[in-house]
Every structure is written in C-alpha cells, then in structure tokens.
N, C-alpha and C positions, 0 to 999 in steps of 0.2 A: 758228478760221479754217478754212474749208474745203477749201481749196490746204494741203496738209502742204510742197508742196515749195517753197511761198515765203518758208518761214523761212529769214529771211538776208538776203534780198534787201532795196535800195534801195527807198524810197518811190516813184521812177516805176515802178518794176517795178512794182510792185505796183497801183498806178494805172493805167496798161495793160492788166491782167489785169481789173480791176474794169470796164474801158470794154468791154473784147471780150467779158466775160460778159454785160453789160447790152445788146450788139446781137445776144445769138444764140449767138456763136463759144466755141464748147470747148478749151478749154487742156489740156497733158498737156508733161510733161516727154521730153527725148530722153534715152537711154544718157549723151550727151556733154554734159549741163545745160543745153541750149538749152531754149525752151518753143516748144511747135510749137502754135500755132493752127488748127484745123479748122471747118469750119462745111459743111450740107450745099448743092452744087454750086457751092461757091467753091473755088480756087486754094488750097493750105495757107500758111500766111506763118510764118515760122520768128524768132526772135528771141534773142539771145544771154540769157542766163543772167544775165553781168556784161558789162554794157552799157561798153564804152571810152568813151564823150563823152558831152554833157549834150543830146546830138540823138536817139542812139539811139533811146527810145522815140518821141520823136517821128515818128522818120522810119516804126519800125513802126505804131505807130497812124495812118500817114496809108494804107504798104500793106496795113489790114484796111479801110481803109473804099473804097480804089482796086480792090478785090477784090468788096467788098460793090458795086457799082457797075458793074461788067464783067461782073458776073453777070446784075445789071436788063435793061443794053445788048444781050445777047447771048441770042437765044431761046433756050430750053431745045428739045436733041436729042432724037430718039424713037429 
C-alpha cells in the first residue's frame, strides 16, 4: 500500500482516499491524524482520521468534489 499512514483505518477511509487520488487530489496526514486533501487551485478539505458516523466520508467526498467544481465556476486570477 502506498498511504503507510492508512494502516488502521476503516474501509470508507480508505475508499475516500482511493476516490480523491483517482481525481487528481493529494493526501498527507496532519500532526493531529486528520488527513488533509490538497489539489492544485482548490480549497484544501480536511477529514477526520476516525470518522464518528457512517456519513462522514460521505459528506467529505461530496466537499472534494463541491471544491473540484468552485474551482471550474470561478476563473483563475492573474
């Protein structure tokens, strides 16, 4: 596996990570176990470590793609 830091983690977790790598976006853990999503001129989207309910990744994987999306909408600055 190429993520070292998803040992441990739950099957959405992990499924999350797999969706946000296949559009683009770079994964990286915080200090505090969160995993922070980056992608270049998108909003960063932060996600818990240990997701509390069976929505969590859901609700992150709707804000990597509401991100992916406000990015299209919104021209790029010079």
């Amino acid at each position: 596996m190429r993520n070292r830091f998803l040992r441990g983690c739950g099957e959405d977790v992990k499924r999350l990570v797999s969706f946000a790598e296949a559009a683009g976006w770079m994964v990286a853990k915080t200090r505090n176990l969160h995993l922070m999503f980056s992608k270049e001129g998108r909003r960063a989207v932060f996600f818990s470590g240990t997701p509390g309910d069976r929505r969590a990744w859901l609700n992150a994987r709707s804000q990597l793609i509401q991100a992916d999306k406000m990015a299209q909408v919104q021209p790029a600055r010079a």
